[in-house]
Structure formats: C-alpha cells, structure tokens
mmJSON file of the N, C-alpha and C atoms, coordinates in Angstrom:
{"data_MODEL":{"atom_site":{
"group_PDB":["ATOM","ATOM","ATOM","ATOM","ATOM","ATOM","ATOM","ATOM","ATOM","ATOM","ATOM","ATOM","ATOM","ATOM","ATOM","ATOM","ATOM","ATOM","ATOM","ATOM","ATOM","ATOM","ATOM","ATOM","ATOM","ATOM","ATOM","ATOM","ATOM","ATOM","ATOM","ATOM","ATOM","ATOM","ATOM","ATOM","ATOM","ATOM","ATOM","ATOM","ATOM","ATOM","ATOM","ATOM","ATOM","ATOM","ATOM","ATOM","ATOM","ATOM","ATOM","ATOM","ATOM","ATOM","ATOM","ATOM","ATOM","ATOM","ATOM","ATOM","ATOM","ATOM","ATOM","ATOM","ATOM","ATOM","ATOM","ATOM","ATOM","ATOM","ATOM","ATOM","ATOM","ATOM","ATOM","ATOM","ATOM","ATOM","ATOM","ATOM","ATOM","ATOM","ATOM","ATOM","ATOM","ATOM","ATOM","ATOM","ATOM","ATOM","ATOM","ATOM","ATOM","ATOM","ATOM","ATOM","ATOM","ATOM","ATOM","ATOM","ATOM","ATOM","ATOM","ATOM","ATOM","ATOM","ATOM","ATOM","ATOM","ATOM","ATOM","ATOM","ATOM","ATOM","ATOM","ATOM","ATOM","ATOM","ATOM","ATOM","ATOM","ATOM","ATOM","ATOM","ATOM","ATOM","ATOM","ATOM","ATOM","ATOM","ATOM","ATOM","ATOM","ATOM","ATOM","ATOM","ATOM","ATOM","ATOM","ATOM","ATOM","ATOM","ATOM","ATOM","ATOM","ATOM","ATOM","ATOM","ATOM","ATOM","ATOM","ATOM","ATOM","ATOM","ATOM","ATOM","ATOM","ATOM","ATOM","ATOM","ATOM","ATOM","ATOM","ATOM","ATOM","ATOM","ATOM","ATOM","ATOM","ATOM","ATOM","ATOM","ATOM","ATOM","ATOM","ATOM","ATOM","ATOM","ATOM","ATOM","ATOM","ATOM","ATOM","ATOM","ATOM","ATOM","ATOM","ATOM","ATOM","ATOM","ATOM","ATOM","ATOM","ATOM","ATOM","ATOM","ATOM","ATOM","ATOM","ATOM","ATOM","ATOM","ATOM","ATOM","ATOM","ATOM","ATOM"],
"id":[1,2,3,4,5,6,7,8,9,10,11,12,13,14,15,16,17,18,19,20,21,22,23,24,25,26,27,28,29,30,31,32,33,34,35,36,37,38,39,40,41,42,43,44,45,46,47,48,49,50,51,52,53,54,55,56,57,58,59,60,61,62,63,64,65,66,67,68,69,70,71,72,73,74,75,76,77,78,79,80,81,82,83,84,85,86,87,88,89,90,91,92,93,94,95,96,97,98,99,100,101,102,103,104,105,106,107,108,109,110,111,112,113,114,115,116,117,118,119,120,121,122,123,124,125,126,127,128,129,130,131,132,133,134,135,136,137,138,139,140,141,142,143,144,145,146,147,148,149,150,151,152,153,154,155,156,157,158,159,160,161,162,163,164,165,166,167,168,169,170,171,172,173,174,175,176,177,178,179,180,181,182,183,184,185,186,187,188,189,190,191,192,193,194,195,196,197,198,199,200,201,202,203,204,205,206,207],
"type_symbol":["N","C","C","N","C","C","N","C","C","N","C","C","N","C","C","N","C","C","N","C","C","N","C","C","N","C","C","N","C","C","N","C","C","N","C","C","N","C","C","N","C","C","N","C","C","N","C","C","N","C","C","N","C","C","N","C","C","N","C","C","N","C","C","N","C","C","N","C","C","N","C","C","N","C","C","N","C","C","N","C","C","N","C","C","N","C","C","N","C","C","N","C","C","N","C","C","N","C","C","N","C","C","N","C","C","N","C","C","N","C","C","N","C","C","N","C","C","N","C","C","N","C","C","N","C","C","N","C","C","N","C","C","N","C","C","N","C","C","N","C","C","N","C","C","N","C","C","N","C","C","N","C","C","N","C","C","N","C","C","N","C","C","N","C","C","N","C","C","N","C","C","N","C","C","N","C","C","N","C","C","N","C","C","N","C","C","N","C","C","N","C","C","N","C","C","N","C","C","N","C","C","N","C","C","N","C","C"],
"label_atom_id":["N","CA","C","N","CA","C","N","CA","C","N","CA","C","N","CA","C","N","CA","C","N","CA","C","N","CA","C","N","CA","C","N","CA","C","N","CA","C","N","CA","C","N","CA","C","N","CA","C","N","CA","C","N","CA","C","N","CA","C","N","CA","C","N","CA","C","N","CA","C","N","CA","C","N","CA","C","N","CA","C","N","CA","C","N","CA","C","N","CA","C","N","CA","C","N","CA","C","N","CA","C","N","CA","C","N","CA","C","N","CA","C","N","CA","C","N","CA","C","N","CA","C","N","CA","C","N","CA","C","N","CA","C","N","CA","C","N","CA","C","N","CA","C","N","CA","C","N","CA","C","N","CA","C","N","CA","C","N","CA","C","N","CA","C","N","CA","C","N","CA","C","N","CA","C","N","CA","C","N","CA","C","N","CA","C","N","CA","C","N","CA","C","N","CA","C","N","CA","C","N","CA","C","N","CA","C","N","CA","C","N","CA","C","N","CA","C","N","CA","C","N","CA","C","N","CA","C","N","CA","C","N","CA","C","N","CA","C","N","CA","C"],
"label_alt_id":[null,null,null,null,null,null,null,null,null,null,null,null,null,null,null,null,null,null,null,null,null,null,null,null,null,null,null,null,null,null,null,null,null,null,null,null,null,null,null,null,null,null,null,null,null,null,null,null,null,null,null,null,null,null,null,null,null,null,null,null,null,null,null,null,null,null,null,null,null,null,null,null,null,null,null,null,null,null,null,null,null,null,null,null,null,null,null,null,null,null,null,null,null,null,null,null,null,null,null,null,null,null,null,null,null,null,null,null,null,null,null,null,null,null,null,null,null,null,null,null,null,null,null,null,null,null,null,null,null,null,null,null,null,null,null,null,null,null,null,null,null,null,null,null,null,null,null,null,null,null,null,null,null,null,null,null,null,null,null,null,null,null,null,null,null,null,null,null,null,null,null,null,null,null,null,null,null,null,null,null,null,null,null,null,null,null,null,null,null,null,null,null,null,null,null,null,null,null,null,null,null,null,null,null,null,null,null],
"label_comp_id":["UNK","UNK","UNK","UNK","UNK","UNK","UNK","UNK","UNK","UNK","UNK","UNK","UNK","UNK","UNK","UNK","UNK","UNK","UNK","UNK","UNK","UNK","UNK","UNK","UNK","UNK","UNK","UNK","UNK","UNK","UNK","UNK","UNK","UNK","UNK","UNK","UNK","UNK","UNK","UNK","UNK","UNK","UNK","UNK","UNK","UNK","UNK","UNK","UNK","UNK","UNK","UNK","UNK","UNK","UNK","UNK","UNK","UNK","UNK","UNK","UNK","UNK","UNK","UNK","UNK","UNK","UNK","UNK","UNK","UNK","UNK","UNK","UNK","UNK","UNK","UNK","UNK","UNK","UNK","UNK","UNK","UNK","UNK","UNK","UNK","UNK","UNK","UNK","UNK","UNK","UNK","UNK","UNK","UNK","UNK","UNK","UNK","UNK","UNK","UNK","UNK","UNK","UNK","UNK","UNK","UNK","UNK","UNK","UNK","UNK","UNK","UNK","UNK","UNK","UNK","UNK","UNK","UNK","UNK","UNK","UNK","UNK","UNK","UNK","UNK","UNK","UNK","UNK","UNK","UNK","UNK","UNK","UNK","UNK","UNK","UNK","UNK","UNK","UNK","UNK","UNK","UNK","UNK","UNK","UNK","UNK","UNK","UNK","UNK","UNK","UNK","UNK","UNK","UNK","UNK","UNK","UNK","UNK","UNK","UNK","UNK","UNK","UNK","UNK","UNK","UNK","UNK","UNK","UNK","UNK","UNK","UNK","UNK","UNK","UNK","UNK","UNK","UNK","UNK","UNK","UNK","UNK","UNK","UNK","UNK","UNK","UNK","UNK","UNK","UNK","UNK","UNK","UNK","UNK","UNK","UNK","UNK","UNK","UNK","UNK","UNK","UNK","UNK","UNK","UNK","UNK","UNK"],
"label_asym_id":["A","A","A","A","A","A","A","A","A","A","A","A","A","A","A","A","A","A","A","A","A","A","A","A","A","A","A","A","A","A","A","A","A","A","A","A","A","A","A","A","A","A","A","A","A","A","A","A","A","A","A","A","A","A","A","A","A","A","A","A","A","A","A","A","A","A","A","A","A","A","A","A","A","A","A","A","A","A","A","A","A","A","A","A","A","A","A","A","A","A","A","A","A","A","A","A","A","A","A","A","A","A","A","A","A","A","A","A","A","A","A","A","A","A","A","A","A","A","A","A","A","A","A","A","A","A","A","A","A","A","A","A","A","A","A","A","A","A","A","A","A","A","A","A","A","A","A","A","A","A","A","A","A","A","A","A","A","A","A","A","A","A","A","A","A","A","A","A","A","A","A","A","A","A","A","A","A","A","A","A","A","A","A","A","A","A","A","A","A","A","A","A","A","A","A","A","A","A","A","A","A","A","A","A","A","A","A"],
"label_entity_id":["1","1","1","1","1","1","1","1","1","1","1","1","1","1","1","1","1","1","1","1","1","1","1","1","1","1","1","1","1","1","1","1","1","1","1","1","1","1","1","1","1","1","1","1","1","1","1","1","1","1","1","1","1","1","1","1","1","1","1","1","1","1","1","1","1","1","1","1","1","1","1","1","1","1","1","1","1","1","1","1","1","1","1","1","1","1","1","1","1","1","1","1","1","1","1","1","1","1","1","1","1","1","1","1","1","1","1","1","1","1","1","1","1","1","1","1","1","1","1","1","1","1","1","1","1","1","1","1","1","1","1","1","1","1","1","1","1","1","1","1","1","1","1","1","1","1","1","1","1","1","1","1","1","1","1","1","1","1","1","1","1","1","1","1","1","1","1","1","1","1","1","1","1","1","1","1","1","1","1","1","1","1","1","1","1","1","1","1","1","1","1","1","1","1","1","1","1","1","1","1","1","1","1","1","1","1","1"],
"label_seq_id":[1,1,1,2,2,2,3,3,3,4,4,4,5,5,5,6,6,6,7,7,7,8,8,8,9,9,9,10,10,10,11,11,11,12,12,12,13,13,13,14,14,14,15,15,15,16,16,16,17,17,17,18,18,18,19,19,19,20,20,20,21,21,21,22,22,22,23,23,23,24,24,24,25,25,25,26,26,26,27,27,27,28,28,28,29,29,29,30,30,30,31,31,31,32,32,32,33,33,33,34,34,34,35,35,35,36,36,36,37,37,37,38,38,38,39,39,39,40,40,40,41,41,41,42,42,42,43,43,43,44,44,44,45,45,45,46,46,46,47,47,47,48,48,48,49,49,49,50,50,50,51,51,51,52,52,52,53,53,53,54,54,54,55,55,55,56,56,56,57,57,57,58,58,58,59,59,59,60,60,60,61,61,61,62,62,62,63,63,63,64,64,64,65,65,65,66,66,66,67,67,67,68,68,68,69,69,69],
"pdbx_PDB_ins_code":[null,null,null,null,null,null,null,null,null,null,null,null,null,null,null,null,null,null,null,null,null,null,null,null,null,null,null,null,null,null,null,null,null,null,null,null,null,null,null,null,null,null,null,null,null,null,null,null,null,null,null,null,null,null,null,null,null,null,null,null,null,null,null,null,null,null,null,null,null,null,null,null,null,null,null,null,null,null,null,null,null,null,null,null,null,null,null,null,null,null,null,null,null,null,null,null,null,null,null,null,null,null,null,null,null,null,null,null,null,null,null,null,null,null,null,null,null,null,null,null,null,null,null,null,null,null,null,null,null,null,null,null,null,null,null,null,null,null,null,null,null,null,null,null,null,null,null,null,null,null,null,null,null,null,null,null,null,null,null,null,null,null,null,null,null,null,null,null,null,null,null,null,null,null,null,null,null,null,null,null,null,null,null,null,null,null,null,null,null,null,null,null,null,null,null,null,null,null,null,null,null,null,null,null,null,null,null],
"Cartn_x":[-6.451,-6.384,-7.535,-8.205,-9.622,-8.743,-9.852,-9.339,-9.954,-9.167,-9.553,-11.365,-11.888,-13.51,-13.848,-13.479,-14.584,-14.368,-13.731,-13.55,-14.547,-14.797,-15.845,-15.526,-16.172,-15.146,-14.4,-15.46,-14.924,-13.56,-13.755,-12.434,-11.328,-11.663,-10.134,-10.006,-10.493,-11.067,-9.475,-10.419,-9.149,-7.812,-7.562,-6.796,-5.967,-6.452,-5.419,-5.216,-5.85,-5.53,-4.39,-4.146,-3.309,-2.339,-1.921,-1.177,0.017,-1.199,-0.834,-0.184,-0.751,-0.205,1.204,1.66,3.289,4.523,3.988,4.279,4.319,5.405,5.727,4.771,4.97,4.327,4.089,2.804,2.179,3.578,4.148,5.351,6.167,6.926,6.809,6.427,4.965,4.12,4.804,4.692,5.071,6.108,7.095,8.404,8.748,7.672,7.291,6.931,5.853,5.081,5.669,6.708,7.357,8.13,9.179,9.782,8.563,7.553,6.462,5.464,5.515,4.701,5.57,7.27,8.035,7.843,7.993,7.826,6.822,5.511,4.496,4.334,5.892,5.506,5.362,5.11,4.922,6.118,6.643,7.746,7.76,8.6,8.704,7.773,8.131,7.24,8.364,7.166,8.11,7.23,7.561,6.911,7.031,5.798,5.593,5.999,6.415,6.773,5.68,5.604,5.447,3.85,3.073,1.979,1.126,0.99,0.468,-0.811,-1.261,-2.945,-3.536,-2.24,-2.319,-2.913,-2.673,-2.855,-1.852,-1.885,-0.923,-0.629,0.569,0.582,1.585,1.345,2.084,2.319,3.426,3.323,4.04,3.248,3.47,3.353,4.056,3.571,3.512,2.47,2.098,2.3,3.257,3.706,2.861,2.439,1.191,1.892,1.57,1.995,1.092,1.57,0.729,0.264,0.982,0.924,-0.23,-0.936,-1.81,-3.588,-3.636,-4.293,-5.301],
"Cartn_y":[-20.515,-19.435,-18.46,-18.288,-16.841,-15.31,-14.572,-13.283,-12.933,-11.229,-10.709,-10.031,-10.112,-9.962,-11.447,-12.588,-13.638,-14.456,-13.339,-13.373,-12.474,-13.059,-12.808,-11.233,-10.689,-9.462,-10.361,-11.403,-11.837,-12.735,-13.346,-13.869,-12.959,-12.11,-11.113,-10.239,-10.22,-9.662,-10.536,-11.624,-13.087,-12.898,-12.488,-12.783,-12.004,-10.617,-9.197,-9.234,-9.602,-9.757,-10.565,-11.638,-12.921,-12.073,-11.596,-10.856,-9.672,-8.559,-7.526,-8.245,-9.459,-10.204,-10.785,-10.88,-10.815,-9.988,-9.08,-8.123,-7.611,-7.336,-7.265,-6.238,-5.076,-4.127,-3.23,-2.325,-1.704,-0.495,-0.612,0.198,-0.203,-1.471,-2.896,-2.604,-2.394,-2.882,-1.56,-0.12,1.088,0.808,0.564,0.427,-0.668,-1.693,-2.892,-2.217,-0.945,-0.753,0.473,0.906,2.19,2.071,0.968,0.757,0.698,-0.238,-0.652,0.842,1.87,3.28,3.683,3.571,4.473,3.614,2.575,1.489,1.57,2.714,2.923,4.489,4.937,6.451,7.38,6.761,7.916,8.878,9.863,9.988,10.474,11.016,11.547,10.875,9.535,8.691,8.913,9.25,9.271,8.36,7.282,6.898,8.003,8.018,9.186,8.346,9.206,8.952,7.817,7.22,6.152,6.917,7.081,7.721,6.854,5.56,4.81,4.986,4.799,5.34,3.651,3.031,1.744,1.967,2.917,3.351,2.911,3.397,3.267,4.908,5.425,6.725,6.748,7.424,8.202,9.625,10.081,11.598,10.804,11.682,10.872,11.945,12.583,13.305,12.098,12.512,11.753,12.807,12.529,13.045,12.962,13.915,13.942,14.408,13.88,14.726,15.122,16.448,17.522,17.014,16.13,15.485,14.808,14.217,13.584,14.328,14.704,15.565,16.543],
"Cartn_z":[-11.093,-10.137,-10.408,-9.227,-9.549,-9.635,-9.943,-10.014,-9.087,-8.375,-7.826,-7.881,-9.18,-9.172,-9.023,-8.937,-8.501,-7.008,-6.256,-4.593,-4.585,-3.275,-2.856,-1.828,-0.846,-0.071,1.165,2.099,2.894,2.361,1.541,0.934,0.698,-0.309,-0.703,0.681,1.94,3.423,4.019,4.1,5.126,4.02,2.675,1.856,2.44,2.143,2.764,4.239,5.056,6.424,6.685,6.275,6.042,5.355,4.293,4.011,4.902,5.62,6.708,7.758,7.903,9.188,9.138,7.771,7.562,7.908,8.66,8.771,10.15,10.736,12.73,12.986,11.965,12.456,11.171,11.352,10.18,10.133,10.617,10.417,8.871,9.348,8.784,6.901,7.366,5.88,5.125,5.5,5.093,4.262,4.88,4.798,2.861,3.159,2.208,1.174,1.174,0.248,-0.626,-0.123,-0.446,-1.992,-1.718,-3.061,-4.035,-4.016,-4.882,-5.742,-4.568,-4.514,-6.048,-5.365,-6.207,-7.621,-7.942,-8.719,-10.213,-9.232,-10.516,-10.547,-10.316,-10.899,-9.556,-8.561,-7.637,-7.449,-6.851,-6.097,-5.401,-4.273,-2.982,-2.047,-1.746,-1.042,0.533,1.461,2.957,3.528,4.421,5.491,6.435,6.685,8.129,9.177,10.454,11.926,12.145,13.086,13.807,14.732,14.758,15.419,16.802,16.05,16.81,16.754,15.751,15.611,15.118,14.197,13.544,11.842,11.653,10.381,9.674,8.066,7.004,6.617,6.76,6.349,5.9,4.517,3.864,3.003,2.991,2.161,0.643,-0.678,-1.428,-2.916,-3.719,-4.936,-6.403,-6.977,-7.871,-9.351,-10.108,-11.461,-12.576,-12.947,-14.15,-15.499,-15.972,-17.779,-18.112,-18.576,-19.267,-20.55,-21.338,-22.769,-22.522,-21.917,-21.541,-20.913,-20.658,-20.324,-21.29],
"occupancy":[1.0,1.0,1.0,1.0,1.0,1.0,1.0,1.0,1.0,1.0,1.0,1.0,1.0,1.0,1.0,1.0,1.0,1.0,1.0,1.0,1.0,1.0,1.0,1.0,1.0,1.0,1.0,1.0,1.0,1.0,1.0,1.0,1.0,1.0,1.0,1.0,1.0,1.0,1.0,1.0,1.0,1.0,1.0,1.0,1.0,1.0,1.0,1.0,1.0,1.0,1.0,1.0,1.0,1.0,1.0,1.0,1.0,1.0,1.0,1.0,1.0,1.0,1.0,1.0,1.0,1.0,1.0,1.0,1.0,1.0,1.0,1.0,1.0,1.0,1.0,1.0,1.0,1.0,1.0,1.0,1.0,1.0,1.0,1.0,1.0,1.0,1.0,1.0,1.0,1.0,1.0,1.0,1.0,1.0,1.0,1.0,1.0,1.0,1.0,1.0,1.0,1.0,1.0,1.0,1.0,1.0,1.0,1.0,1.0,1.0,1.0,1.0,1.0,1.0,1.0,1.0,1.0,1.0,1.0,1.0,1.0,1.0,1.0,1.0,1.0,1.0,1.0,1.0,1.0,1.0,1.0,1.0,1.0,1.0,1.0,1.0,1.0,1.0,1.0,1.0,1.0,1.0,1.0,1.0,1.0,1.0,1.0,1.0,1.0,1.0,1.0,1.0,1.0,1.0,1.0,1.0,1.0,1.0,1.0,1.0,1.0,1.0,1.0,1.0,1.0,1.0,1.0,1.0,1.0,1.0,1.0,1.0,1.0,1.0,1.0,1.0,1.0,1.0,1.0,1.0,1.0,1.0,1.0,1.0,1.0,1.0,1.0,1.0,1.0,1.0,1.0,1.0,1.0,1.0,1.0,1.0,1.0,1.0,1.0,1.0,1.0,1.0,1.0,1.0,1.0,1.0,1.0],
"B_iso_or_equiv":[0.0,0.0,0.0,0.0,0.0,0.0,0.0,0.0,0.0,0.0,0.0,0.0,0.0,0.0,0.0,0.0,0.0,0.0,0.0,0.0,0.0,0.0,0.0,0.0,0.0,0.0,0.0,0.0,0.0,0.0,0.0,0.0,0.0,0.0,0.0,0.0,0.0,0.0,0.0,0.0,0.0,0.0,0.0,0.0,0.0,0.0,0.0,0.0,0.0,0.0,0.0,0.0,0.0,0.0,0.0,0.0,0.0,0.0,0.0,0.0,0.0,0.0,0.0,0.0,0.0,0.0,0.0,0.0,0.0,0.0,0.0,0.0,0.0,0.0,0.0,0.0,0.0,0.0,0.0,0.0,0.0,0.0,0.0,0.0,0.0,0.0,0.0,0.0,0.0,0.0,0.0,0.0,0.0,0.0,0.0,0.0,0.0,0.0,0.0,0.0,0.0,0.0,0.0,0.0,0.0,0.0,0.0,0.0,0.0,0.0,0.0,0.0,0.0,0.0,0.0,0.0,0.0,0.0,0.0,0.0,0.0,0.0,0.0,0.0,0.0,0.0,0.0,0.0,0.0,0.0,0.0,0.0,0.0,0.0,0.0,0.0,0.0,0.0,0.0,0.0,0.0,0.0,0.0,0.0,0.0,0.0,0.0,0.0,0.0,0.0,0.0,0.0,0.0,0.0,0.0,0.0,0.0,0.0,0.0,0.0,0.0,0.0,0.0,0.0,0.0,0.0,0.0,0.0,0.0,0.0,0.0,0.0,0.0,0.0,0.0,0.0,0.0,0.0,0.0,0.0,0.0,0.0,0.0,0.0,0.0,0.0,0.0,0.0,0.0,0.0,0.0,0.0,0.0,0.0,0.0,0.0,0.0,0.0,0.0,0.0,0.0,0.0,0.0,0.0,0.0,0.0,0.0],
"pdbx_formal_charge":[null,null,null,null,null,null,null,null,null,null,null,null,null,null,null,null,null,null,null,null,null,null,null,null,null,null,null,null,null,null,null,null,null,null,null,null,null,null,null,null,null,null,null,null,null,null,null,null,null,null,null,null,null,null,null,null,null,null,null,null,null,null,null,null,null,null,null,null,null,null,null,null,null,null,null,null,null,null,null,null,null,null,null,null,null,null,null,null,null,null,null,null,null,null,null,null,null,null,null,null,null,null,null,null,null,null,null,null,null,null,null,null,null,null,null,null,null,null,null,null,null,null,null,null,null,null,null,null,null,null,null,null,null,null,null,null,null,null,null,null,null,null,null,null,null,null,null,null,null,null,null,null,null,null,null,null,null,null,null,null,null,null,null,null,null,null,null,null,null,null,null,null,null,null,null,null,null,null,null,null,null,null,null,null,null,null,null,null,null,null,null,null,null,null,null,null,null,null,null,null,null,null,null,null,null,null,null],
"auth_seq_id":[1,1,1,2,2,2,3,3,3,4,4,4,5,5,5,6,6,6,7,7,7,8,8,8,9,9,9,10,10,10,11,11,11,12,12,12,13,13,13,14,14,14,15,15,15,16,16,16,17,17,17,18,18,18,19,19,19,20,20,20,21,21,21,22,22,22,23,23,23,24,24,24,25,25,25,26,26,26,27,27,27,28,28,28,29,29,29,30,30,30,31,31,31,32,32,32,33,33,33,34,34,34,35,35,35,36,36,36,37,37,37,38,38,38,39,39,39,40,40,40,41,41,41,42,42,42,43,43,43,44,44,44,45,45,45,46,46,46,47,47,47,48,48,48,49,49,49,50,50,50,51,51,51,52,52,52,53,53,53,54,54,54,55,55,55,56,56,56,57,57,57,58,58,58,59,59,59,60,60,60,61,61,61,62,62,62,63,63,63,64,64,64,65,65,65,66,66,66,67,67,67,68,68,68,69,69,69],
"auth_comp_id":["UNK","UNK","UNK","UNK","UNK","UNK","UNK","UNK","UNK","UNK","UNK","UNK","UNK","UNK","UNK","UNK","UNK","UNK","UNK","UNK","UNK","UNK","UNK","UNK","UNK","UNK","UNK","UNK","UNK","UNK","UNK","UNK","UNK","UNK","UNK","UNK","UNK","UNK","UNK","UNK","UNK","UNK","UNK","UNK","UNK","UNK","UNK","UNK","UNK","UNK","UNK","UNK","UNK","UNK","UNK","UNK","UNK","UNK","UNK","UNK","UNK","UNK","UNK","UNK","UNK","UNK","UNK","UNK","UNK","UNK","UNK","UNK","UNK","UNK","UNK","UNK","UNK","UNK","UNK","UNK","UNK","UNK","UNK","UNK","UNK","UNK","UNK","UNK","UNK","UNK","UNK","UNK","UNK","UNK","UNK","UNK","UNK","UNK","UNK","UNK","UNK","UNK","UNK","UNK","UNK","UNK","UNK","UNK","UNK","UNK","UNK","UNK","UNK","UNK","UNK","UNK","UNK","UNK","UNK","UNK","UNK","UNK","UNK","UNK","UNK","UNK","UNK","UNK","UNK","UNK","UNK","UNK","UNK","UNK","UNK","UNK","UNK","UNK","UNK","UNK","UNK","UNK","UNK","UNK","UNK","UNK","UNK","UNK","UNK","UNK","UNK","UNK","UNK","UNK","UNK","UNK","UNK","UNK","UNK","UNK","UNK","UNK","UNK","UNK","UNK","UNK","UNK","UNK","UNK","UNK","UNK","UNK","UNK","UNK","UNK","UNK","UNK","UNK","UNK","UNK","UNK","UNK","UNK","UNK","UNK","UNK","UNK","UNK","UNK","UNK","UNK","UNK","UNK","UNK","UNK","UNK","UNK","UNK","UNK","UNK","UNK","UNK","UNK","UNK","UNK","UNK","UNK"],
"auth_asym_id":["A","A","A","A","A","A","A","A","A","A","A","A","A","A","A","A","A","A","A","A","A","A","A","A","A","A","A","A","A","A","A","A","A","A","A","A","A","A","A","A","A","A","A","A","A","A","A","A","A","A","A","A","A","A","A","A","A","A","A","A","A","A","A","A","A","A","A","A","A","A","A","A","A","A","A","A","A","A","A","A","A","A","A","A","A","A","A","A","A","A","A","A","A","A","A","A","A","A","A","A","A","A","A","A","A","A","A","A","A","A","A","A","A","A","A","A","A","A","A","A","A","A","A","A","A","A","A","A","A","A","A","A","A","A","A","A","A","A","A","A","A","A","A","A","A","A","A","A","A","A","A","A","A","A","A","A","A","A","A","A","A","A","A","A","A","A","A","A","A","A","A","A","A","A","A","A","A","A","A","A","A","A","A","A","A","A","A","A","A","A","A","A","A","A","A","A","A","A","A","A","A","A","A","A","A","A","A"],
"auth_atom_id":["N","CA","C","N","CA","C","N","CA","C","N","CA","C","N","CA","C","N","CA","C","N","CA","C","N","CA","C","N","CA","C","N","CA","C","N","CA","C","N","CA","C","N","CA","C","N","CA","C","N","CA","C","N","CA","C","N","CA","C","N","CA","C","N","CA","C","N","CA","C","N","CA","C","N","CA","C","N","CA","C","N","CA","C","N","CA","C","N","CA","C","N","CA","C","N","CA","C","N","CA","C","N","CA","C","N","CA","C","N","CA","C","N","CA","C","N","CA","C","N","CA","C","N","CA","C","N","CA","C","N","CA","C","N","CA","C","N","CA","C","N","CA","C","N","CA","C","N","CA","C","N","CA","C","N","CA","C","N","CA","C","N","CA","C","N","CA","C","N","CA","C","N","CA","C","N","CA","C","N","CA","C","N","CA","C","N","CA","C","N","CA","C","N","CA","C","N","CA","C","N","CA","C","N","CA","C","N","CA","C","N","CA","C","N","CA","C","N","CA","C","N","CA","C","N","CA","C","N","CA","C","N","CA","C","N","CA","C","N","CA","C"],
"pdbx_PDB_model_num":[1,1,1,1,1,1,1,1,1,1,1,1,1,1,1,1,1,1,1,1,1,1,1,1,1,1,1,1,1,1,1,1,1,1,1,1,1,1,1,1,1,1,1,1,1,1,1,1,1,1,1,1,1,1,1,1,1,1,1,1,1,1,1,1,1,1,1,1,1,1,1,1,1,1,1,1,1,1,1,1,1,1,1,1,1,1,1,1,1,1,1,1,1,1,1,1,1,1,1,1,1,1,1,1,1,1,1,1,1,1,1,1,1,1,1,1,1,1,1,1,1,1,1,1,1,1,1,1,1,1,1,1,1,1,1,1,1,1,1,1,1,1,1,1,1,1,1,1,1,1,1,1,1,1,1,1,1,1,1,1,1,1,1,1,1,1,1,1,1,1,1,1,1,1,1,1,1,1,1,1,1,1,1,1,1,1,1,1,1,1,1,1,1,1,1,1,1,1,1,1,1,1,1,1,1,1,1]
}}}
C-alpha cells in the first residue's frame, strides 16, 4: 500500500473525490465528519444550517492546554 506522500495530487484528487461521492449530500459528509472532529479533541462541533453554497461548514472550538505551551 503507498502513502499518502507517494500519490501523486491528481491521484489523492480522484481518491478524495471518490470518497465525497459516498455521500448523498455534502450535508451528508458534515454529519460523517463530526463524530471523527469530536474524536481528536475538538469540541463543540455544530454542523451549520444547510446554505447551499456546497461547502463544508462548520462551528468548531479547539481545547488547548496551557501545560503545553
């Protein structure tokens, strides 16, 4: 199996397209990607309203530690 650095763009391009296309509607993908957001730490992940622009939107706070820093 290659990695994502020895695709090429048009490849990992058709890869992710083929991917999005699983999907009825970019509504759909939001909805998919939300658990995953919360998954690495994000929280307060909202899918926004429905706009129709065909975008991906989201409102989203990202938790920082001060210990780190």
């Amino acid at each position: 199996m290659r990695t994502i650095k020895e695709l090429s763009k048009a490849e990992l391009g058709k890869i992710l397209d083929e991917f999005y296309h699983q999907f009825e509607t970019g509504y759909d993908f939001e909805e998919f990607l939300k658990p995953f957001l919360e998954s690495i730490g994000l929280s307060e992940v909202e899918v926004t309203s429905k706009s129709g622009d065909g975008g991906i939107d989201f409102v989203l706070l990202a938790l920082v530690s001060l210990r780190h820093l």
